[in-house]
C-alpha positions as CSV (number, residue, x, y, z in Angstrom):
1,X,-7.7,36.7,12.4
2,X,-10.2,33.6,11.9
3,X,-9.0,34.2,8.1
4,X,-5.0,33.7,8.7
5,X,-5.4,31.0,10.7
6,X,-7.8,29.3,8.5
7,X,-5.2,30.4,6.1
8,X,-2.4,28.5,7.9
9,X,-4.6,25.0,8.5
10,X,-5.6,24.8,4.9
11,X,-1.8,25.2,3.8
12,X,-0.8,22.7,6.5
13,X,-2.9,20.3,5.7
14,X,-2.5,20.4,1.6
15,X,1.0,20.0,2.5
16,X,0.2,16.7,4.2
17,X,-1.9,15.3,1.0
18,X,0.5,16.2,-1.1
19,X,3.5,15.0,0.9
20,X,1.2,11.5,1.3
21,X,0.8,11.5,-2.5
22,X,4.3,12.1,-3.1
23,X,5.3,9.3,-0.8
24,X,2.5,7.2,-1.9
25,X,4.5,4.9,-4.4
26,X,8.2,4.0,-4.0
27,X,8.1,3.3,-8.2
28,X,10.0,6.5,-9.5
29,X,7.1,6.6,-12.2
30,X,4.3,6.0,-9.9
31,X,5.7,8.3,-7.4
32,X,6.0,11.3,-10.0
33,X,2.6,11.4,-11.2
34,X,0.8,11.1,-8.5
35,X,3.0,14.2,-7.3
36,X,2.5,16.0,-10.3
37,X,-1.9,14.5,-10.1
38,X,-2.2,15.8,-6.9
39,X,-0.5,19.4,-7.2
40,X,-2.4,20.5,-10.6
41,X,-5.3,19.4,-9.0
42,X,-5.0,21.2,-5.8
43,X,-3.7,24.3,-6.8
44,X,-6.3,24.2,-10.2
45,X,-3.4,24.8,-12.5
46,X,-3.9,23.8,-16.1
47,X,-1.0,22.0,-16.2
48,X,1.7,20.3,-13.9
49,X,4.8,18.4,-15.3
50,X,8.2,16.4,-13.5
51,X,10.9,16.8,-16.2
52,X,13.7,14.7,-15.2
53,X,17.7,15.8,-15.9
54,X,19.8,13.0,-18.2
55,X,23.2,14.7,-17.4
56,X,25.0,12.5,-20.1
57,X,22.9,13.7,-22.6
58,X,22.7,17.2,-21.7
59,X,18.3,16.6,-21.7
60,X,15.7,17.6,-19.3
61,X,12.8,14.9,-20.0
62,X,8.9,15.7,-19.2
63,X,8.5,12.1,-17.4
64,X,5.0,12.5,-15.7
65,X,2.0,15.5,-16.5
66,X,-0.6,16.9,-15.0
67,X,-3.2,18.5,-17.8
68,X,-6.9,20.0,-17.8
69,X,-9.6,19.5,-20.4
70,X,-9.5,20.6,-23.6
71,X,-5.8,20.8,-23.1
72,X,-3.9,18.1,-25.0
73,X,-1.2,16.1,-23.1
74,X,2.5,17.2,-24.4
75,X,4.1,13.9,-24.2
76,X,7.3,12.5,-23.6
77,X,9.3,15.9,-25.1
78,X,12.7,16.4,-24.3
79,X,14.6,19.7,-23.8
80,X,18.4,20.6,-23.6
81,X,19.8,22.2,-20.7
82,X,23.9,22.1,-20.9
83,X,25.6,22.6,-17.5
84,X,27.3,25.6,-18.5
85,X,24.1,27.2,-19.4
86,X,22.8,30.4,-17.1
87,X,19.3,28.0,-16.9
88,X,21.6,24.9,-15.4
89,X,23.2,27.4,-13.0
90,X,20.1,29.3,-11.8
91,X,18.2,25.6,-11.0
92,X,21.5,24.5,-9.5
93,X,20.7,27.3,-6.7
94,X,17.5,25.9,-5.7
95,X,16.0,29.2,-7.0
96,X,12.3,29.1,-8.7
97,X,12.6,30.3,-11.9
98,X,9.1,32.2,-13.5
99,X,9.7,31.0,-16.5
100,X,7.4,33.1,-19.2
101,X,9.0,36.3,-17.5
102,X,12.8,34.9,-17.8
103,X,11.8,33.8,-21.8
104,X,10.7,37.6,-22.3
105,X,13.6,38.8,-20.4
106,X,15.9,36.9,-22.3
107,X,15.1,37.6,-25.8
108,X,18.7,39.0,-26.6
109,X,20.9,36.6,-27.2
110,X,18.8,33.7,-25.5
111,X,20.6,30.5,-24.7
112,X,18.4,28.2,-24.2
113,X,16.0,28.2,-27.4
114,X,14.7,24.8,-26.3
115,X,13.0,26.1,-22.9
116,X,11.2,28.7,-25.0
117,X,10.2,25.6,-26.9
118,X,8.9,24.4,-23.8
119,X,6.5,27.5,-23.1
120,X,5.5,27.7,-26.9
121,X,4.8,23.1,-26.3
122,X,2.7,23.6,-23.0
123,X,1.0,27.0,-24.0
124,X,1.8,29.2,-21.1
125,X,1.2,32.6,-20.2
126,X,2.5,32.1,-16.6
127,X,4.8,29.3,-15.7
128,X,7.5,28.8,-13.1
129,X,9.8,25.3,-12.3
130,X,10.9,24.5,-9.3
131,X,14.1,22.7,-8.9
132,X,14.7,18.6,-7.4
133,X,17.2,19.4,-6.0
134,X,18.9,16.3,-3.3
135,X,21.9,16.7,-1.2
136,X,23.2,19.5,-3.8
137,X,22.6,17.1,-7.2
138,X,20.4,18.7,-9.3
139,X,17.7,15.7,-10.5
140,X,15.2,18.0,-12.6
141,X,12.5,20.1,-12.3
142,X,8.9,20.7,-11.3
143,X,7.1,23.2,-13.5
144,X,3.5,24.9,-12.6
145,X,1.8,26.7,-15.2
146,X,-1.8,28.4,-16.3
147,X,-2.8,28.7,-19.9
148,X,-4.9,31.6,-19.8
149,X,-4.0,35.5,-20.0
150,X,-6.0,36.4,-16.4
151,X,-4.2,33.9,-14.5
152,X,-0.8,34.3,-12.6
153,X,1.1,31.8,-10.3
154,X,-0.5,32.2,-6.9
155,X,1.4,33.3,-3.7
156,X,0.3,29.9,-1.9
157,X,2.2,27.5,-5.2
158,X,5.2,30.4,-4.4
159,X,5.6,29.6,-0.9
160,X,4.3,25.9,-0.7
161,X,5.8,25.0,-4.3
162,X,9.5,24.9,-3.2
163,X,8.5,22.7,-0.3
164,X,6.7,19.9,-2.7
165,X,10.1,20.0,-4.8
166,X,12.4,19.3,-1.7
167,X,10.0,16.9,-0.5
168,X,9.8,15.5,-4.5
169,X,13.6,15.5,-4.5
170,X,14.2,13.6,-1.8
171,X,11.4,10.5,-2.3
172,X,12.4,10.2,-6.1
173,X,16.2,10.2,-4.6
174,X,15.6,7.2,-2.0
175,X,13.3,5.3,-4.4
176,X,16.5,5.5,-7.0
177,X,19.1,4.3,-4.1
178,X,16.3,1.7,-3.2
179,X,15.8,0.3,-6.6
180,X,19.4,-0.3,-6.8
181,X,19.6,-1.7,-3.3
182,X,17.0,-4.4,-3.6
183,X,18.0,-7.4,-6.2
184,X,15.1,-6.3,-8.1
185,X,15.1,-8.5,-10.3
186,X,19.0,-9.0,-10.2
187,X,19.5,-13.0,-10.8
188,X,15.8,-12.8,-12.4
189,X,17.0,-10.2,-15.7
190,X,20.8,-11.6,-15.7
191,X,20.2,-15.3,-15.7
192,X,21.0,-17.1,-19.2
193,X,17.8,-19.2,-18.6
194,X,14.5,-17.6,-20.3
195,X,12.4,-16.6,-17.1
196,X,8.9,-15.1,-17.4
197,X,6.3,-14.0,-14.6
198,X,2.7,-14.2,-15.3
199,X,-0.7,-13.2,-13.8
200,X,-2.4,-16.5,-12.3
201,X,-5.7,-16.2,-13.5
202,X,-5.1,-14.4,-17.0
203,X,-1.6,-15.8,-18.2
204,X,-0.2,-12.0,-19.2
205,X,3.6,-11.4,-19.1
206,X,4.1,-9.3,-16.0
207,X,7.9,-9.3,-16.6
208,X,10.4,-11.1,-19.0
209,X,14.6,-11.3,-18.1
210,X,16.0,-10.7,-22.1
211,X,16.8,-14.6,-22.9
212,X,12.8,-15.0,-22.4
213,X,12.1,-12.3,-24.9
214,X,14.8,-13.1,-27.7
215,X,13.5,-16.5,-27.7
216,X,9.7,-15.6,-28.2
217,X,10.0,-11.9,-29.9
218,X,13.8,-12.4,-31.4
219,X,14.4,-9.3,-29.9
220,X,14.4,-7.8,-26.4
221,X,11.3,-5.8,-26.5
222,X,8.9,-5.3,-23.2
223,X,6.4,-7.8,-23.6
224,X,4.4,-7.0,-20.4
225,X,0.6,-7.3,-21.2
226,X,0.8,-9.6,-23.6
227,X,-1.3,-12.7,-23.3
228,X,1.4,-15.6,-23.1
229,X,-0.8,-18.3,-24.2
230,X,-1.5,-16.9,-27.4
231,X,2.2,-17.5,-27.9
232,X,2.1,-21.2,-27.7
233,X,-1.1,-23.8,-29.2
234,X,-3.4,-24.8,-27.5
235,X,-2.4,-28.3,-26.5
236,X,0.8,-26.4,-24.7
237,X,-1.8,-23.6,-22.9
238,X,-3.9,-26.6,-21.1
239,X,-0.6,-27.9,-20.2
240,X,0.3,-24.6,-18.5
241,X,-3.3,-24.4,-17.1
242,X,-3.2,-28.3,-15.7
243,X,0.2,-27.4,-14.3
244,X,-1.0,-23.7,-12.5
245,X,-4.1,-25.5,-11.1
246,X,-1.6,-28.4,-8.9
247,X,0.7,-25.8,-8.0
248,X,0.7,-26.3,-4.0
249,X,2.5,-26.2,-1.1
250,X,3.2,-30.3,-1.9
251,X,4.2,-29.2,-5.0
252,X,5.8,-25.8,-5.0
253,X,7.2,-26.4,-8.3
254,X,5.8,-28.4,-11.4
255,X,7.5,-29.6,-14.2
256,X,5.9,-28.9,-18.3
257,X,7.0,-31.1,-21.4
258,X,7.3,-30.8,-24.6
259,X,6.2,-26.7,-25.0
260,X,6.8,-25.0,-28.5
261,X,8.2,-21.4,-28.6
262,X,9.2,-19.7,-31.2
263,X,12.1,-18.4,-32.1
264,X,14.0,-15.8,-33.7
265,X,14.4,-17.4,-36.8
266,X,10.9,-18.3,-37.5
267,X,11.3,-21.6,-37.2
268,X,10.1,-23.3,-33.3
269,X,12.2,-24.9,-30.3
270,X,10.7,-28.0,-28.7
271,X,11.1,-26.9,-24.4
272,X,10.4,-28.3,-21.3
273,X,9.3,-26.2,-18.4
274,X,9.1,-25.8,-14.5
275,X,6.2,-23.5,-12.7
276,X,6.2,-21.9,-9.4
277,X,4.6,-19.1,-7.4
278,X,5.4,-16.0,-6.3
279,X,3.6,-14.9,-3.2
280,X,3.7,-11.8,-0.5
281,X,0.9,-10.6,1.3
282,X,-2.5,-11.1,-0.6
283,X,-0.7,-10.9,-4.2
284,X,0.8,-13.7,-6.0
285,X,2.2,-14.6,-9.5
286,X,3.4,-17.1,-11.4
287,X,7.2,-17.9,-12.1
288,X,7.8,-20.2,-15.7
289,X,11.6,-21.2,-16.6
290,X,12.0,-22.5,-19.9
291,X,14.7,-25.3,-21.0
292,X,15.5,-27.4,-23.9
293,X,13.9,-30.8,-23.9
294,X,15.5,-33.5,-22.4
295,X,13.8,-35.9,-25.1
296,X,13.0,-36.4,-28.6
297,X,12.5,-33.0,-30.5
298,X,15.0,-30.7,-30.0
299,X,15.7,-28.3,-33.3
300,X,19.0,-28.6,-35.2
301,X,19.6,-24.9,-33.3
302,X,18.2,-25.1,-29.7
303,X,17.7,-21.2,-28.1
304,X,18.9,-22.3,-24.7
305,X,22.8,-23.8,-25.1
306,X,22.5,-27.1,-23.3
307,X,25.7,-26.9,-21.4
308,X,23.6,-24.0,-19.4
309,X,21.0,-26.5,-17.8
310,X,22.3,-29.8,-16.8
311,X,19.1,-31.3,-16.0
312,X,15.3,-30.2,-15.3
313,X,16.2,-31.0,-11.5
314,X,18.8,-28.1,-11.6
315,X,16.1,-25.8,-13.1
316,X,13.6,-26.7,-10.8
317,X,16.0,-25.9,-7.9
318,X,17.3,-22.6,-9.4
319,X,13.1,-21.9,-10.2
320,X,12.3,-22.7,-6.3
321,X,15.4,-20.4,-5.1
322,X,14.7,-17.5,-7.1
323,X,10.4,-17.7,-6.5
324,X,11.6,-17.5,-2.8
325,X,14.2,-14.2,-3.6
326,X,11.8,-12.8,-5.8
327,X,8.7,-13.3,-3.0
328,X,11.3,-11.6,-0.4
329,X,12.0,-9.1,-2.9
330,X,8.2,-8.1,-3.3
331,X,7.5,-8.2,0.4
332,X,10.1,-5.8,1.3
333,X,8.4,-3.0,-1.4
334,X,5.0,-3.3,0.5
335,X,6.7,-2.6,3.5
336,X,8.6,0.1,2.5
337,X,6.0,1.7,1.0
338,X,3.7,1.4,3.3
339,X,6.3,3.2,5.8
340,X,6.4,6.3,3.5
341,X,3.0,6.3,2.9
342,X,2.6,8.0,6.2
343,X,4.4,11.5,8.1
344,X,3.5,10.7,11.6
345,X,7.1,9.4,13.6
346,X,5.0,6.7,15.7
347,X,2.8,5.7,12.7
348,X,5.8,4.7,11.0
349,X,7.5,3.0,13.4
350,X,4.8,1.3,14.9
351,X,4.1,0.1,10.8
352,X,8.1,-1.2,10.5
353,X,7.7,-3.5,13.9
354,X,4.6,-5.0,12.8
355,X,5.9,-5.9,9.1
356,X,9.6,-6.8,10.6
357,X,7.2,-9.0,13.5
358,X,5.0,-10.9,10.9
359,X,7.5,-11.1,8.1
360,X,10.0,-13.5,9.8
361,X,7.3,-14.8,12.2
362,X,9.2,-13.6,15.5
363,X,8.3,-13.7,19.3
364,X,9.0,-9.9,19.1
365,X,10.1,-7.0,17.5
366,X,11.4,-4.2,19.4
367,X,11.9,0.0,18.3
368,X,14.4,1.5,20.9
369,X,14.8,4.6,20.2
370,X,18.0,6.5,20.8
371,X,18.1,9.8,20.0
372,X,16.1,11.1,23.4
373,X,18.0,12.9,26.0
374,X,17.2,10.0,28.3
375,X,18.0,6.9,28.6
376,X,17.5,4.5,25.6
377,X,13.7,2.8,26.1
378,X,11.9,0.8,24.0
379,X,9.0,2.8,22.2
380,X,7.2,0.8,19.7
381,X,7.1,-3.2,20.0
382,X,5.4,-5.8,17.7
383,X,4.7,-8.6,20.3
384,X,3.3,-12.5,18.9
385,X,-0.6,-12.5,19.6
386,X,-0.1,-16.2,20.6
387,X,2.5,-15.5,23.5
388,X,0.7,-12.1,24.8
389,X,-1.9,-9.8,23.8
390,X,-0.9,-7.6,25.9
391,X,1.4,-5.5,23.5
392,X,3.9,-2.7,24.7
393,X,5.2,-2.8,27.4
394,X,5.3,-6.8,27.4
395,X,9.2,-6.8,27.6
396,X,11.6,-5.2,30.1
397,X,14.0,-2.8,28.9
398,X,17.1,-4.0,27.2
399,X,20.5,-3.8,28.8
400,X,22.6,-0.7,28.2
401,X,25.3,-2.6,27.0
402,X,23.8,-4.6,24.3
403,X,22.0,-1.4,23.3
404,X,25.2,0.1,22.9
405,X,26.8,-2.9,21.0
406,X,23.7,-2.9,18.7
407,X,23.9,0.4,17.5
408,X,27.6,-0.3,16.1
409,X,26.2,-2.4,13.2
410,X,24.1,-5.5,12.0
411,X,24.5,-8.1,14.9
412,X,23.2,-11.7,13.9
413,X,22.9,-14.5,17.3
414,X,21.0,-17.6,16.3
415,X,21.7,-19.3,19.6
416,X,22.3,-16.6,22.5
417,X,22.8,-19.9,24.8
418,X,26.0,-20.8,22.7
419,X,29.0,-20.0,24.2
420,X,30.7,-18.2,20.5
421,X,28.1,-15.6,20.4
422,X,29.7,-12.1,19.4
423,X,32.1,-11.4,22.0
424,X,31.8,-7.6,22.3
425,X,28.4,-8.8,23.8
426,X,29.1,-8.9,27.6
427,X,27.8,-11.8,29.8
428,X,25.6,-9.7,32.1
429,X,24.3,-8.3,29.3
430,X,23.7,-12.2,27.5
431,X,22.4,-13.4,31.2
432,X,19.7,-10.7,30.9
433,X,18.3,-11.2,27.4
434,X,18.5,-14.9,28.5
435,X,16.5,-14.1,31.7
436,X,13.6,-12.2,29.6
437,X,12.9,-15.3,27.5
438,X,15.6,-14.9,24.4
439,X,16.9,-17.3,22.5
440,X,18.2,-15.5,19.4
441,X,18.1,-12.0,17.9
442,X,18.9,-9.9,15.2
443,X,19.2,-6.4,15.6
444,X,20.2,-3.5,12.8
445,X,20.7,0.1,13.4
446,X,18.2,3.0,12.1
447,X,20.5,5.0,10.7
448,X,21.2,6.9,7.5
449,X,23.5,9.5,6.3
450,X,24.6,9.6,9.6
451,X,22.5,10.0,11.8
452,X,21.4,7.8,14.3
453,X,17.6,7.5,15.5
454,X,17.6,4.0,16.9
455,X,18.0,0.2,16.6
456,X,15.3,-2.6,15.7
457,X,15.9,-5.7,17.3
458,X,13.8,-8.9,16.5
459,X,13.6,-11.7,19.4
460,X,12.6,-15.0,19.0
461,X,12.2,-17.3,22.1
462,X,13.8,-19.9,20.5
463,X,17.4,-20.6,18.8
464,X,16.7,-20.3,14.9
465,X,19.0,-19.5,11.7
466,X,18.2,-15.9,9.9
467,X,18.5,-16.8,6.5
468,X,20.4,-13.7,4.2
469,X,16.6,-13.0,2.7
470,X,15.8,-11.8,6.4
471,X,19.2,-10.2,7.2
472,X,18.6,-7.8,3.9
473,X,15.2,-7.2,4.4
474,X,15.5,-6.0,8.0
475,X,18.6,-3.9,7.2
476,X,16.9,-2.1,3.8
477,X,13.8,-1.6,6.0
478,X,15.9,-0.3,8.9
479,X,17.6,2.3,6.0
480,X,14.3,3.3,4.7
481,X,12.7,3.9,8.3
482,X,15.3,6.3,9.0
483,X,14.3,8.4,5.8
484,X,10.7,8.2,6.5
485,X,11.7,9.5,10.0
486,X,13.6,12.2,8.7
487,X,10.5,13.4,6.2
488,X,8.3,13.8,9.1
489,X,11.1,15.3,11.1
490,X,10.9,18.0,7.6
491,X,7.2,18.1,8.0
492,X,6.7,18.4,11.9
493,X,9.0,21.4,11.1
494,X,7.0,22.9,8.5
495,X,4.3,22.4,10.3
496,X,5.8,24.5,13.5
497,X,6.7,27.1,10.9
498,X,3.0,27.8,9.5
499,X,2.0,27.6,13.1
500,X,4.7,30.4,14.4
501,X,3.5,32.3,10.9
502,X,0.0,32.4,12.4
503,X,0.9,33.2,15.6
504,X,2.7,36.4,14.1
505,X,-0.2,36.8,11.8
506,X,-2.7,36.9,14.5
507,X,-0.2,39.3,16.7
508,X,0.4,41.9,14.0
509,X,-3.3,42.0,13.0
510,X,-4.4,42.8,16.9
511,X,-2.1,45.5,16.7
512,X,-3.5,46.6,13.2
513,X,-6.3,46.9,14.5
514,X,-5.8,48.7,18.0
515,X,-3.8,51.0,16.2
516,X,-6.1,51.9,13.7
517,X,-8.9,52.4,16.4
518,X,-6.3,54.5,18.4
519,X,-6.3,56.7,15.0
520,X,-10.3,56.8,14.8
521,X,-10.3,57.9,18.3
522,X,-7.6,60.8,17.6
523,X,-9.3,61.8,14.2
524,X,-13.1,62.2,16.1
525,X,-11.4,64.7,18.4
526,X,-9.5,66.7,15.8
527,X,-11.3,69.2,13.4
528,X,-11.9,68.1,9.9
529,X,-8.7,68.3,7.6
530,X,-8.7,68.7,4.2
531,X,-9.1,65.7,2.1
532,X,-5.9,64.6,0.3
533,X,-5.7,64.4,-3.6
534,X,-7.1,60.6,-4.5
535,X,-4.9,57.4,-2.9
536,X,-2.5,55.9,-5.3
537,X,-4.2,52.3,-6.5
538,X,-1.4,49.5,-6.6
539,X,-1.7,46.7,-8.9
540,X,0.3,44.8,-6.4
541,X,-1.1,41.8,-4.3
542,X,-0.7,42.7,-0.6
543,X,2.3,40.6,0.3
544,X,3.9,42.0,-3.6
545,X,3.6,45.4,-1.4
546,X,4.6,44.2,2.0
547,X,8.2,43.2,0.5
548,X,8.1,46.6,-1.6
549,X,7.8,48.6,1.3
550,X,10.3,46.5,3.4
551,X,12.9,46.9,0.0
552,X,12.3,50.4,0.4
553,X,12.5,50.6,4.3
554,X,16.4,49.6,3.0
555,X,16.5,45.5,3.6
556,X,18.2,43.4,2.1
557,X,16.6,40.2,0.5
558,X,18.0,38.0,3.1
559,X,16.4,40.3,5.8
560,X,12.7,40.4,4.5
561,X,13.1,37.1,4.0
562,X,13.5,36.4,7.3
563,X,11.2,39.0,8.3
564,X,8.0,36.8,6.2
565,X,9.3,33.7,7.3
566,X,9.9,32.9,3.2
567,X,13.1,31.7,1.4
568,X,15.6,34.3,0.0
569,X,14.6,33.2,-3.3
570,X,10.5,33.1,-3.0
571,X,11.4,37.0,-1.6
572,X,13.6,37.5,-5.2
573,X,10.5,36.4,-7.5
574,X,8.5,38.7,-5.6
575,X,10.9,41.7,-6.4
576,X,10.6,40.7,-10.4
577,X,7.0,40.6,-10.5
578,X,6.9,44.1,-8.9
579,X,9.3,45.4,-11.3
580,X,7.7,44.0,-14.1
581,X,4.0,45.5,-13.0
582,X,5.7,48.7,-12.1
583,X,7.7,48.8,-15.3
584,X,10.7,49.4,-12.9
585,X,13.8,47.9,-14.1
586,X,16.1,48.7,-10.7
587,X,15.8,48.4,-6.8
588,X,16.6,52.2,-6.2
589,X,13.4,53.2,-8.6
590,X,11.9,50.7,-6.2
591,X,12.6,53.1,-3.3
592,X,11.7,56.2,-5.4
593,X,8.4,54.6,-6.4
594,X,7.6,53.7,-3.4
595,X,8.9,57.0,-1.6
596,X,6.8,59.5,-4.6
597,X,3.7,57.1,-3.6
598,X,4.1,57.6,0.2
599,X,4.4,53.9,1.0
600,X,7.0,54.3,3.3
């Protein structure tokens, strides 16, 4: 009994470390190989990959790996997997496919030549994917696999494996939608001007919009790492240095003469150039905007047409505006982040008041949660350490009313004194928010998909504009808290389920054994029978011949399923594996084996 629930914990709490490594990263790159990291290395497989599904090209991509020592890394291979294949279909299902025993069952007529390519690439002798599957759209798959002939595919990466590819599915999903959501770089890789962000200590490129890198490579290539100095002589790097070390808040931007890049066709452009900062939280990075010179030097074919910049004023204002988007931008990934980096409900939302608070520098920042039976109350509050220390509980519950007009959508009041606020906000309600020391707000509901799990409302005591930089932060935050809350909704299921598992463990084993010493009991009175020829020896793993004796007690899959608290399809890969150690190639020799063998 100590066992099973020992058993249970251990799986709960890898699911957790996992889960946290998943959620870890909100970079689809970052966020796959940590998954992939983190299951290989847990589980001790000798090799872990996320291949990733191009639909337009008809390719399933190996985009992150997980390998062990001496094993070679397999590298960015790509496989074809057409939609009207049986392997498309079968991973549309959400079913984990073994595949070394699907390769050796298909070897007439086999249809997908390049997945047995995959085998033969990672070495395999036991190997199973996993579909990412989200909302029905089939994003890839995650494949598991040992190299060595005594090693098959536990029953714990069965059963667990299928909840690390929802969970998988569902991150790398919301980190797609996110990356399109934020301006990531929006006006930063579209504008005509050459931008370029660098480290502040070491000069590298960090990032480069294309005009940047067709005017110093001549072609678009990533020039990330590169040392930017070595670019340019030396007179024009002390320039750059000289203009880095007055950066300041007096001088948020500084303008650079007479810089020399080169150019596609080989020849050099005479620049000017304006310098800011990117900052949020501890991190910051340079921002350089290049531009023809406004003085003697230009070459007969300038890279930058003139008619884009007008003067190095205009730069310098379009370098300060985007320095302040871009700062915005970078804040709002740390705080997303950080909220997924956790599967505790009041961990995360206790994390989105306190970035929300600080962010925008409010009086408060309120969670009211509405998705309780009872009335709508304010659960989590981030609270100015100047006004009151004191935390929760510092404010009185918000009116009914306005909670009920804030859950409709994003309301913006910058003066709650002014007479056209919103008017589907009712006076009483005004009079109250008035009475508890507000002088605007913003409020944004936590909502997504549909469901509805509360509102965030930021106070400030005095009347203040929100700029659009706060309005979209708030609201993408507000987005992403609902799908943090909905993964540890998924978890604190989970988490019930391996507990009722252990509960029924710990039941069915107490009555194992009262049973069995009911039977000692009986067998000490009785004479001494005649010993029966020797047992039949199974080569299957106990829970292999729990679901045999339950196929041949005449359930269906869907029933012993239900029975083991497994998936339908976990309870399906179970049946192969018995019929390929048995050498069995139906259900009814099932039963008969299992009937000859007196198993049931």
């Amino acid at each position: 009994m100590h066992t099973r629930t020992s058993s249970a914990n251990s799986a709960l709490k890898l699911f957790q470390q996992i889960a946290r490594s998943i959620h870890r990263s909100i970079e689809p790159q970052q966020m796959l190989q940590g998954a992939v990291d983190a299951i290989g290395w847990h589980f001790g497989l000798d090799r872990c990959a996320a291949l990733l599904l191009d639909e337009q090209e008809h390719e399933l991509a190996i985009k992150a790996e997980y390998y062990r020592e001496p094993l070679k890394p397999v590298g960015d291979r790509k496989y074809q997997l057409f939609t009207s294949s049986e392997w498309h279909r079968l991973l549309a299902e959400g079913r984990p496919l073994p595949l070394t025993e699907i390769q050796s069952d298909n070897n007439q007529g086999n249809q997908n030549p390049d997945f047995d390519q995959l085998i033969s690439d990672t070495g395999s002798k036991a190997a199973v994917a996993f579909p990412l599957l989200h909302q029905g759209s089939l994003l890839g798959c995650l494949t598991v696999h040992f190299c060595q002939e005594d090693r098959t595919i536990s029953e714990d990466v069965l059963e667990l494996g299928e909840a690390f590819a929802e969970e998988l599915a569902g991150a790398l999903r919301q980190a797609n939608l996110l990356q399109e959501k934020l301006i990531d770089g929006r006006i930063f890789s579209t504008a005509s001007l050459p931008l370029i962000i660098l480290e502040p200590h070491t000069f590298k490129i960090s990032q480069t919009n294309a005009s940047a890198a067709q005017l110093l490579d001549g072609d678009e290539n990533d020039l990330r790492g590169l040392p930017f100095l070595e670019l340019f002589g030396d007179s024009d790097a002390q320039r750059l240095k000289a203009a880095a070390a007055k950066l300041s808040s007096a001088h948020p931007v500084v303008n650079i003469n007479s810089m020399l890049a080169p150019s596609s066709g080989g020849q050099t452009v005479m620049l000017d150039a304006t310098l800011s900062t990117i900052s949020s939280d501890n991190t910051s990075e340079l921002i350089l905007a290049l531009y023809p010179a406004s003085h003697n030097g230009h070459s007969e074919q300038p890279a930058i047409a003139p008619s884009e910049v007008s003067s190095g004023a205009r730069v310098e204002e379009l370098v300060g505006s985007l320095s302040k988007q871009l700062t915005w931008e970078r804040l709002t990934r740390q705080i997303v982040s950080k909220l997924h980096s956790s599967l505790d409900r009041d961990s995360v939302l206790q994390s989105a008041a306190d970035a929300i608070g600080r962010a925008v520098r409010a009086s408060a920042c309120l969670i009211v949660r509405t998705d309780s039976p009872a009335a709508s109350i304010v659960t989590h509050e981030y609270a100015d350490p100047n006004l009151s220390p004191l935390g929760l509980g510092r404010s009185n519950q918000l009116p009914p009313g306005a909670i009920s007009y804030f859950k409709q959508r994003t309301i913006v009041i910058s003066d709650l004194s002014n007479p056209n606020r919103p008017p589907g906000l009712a006076k009483e309600d005004v009079n109250g928010l008035l009475d508890t020391g507000v002088g605007a707000l913003l409020s944004t509901p936590i909502a997504h998909h549909g469901t509805m799990h509360g509102i965030i409302v930021v106070e400030n005591n005095d009347a203040r504009e929100w700029t659009p930089q706060e309005i979209e932060m708030i609201e993408t935050i507000a987005q992403q808290v609902a799908i943090a809350l909905a993964n540890a909704q998924a978890y604190s299921q989970l988490k019930d389920q391996l507990f009722n598992m252990n509960l029924i463990s710990n039941l069915t084993q107490q009555l194992t054994n009262a049973l069995d010493l009911a039977g000692r009991n009986a067998r000490a009175e009785r004479p001494p029978e005649v010993v029966p020829a020797e047992p039949f020896v199974t080569p299957l793993s106990s829970r292999e011949l729990e679901v045999l004796k339950l196929i041949a007690s005449g359930l269906a899959n869907r029933e012993i399923a239900q029975k083991l608290f497994l998936t339908e399809s976990t309870v399906e890969l179970h049946a192969s594996r018995i019929r390929k150690k048995l050498k069995l190639k139906s259900r009814t020799a099932l039963v008969k084996f299992a009937c000859d063998n007196k198993l049931v």
